[in-house]
One Martini backbone bead per residue (centre of mass of N, CA, C, O) as a GRO file, in nm:
protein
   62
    1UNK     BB    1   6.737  10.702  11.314
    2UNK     BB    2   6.794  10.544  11.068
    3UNK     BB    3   6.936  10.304  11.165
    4UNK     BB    4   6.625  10.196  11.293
    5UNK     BB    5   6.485  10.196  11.003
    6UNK     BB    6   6.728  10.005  10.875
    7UNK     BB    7   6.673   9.767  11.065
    8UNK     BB    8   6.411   9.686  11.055
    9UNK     BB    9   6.394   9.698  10.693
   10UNK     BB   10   6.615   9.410  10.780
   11UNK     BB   11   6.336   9.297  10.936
   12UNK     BB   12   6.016   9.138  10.809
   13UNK     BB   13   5.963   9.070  11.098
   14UNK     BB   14   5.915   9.358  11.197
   15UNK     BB   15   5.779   9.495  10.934
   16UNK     BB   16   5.505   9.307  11.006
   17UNK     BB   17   5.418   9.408  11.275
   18UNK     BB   18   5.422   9.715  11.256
   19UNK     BB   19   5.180   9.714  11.015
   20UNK     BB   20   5.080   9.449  11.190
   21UNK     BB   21   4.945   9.620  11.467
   22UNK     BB   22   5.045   9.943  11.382
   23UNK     BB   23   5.066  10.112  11.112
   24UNK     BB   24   5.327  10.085  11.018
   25UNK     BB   25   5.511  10.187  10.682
   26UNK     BB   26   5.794  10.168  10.508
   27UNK     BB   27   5.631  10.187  10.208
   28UNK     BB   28   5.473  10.495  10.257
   29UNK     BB   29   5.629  10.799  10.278
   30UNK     BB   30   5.500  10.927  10.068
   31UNK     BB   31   5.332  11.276  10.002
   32UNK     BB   32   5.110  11.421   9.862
   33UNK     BB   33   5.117  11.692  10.013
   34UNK     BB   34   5.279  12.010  10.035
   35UNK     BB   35   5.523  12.003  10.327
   36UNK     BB   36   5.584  12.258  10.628
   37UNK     BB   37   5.760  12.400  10.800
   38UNK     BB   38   5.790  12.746  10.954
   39UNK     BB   39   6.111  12.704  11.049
   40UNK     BB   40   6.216  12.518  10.730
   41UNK     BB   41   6.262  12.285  10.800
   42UNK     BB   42   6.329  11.976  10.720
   43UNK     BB   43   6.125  11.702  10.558
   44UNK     BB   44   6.111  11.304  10.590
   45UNK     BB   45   5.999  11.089  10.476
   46UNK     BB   46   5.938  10.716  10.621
   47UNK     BB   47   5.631  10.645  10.651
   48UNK     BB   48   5.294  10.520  10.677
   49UNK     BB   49   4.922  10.499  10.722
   50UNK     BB   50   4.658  10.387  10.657
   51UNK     BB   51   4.478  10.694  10.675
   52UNK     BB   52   4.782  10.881  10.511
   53UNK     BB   53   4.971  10.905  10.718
   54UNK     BB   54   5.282  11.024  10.792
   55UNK     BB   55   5.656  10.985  10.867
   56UNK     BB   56   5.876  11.230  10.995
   57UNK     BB   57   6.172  11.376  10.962
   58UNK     BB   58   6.315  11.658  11.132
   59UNK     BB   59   6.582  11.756  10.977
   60UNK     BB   60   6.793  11.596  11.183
   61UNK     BB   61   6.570  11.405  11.339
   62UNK     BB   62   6.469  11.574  11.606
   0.00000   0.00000   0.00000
């Protein structure tokens, strides 16, 4: 999946769409407050929306 999120994010006019009117930000990523699975399992930002929600990839992208 990162491969897609990388794919993206080096063409401004597809991350540019995304952001409007998608409302996914690649710029965004970073969460305000520490947040974790049950299961312990890493997330790791990657996107965030107007909202202030994040885009987390979790454990192994899965």
């Amino acid at each position: 999946m990162h491969s897609l999120i990388t794919a993206v994010a080096a063409h401004d006019e597809d991350a540019r769409f995304l952001a409007w009117p998608g409302d996914f930000d690649l710029g965004q990523g970073g969460h305000v407050e520490n947040v974790h699975l049950m299961s312990g399992a890493a997330l790791e930002g990657f996107a965030g929306d107007g909202a202030g929600g994040t885009y987390f990839f979790c454990d192994d992208g899965g």
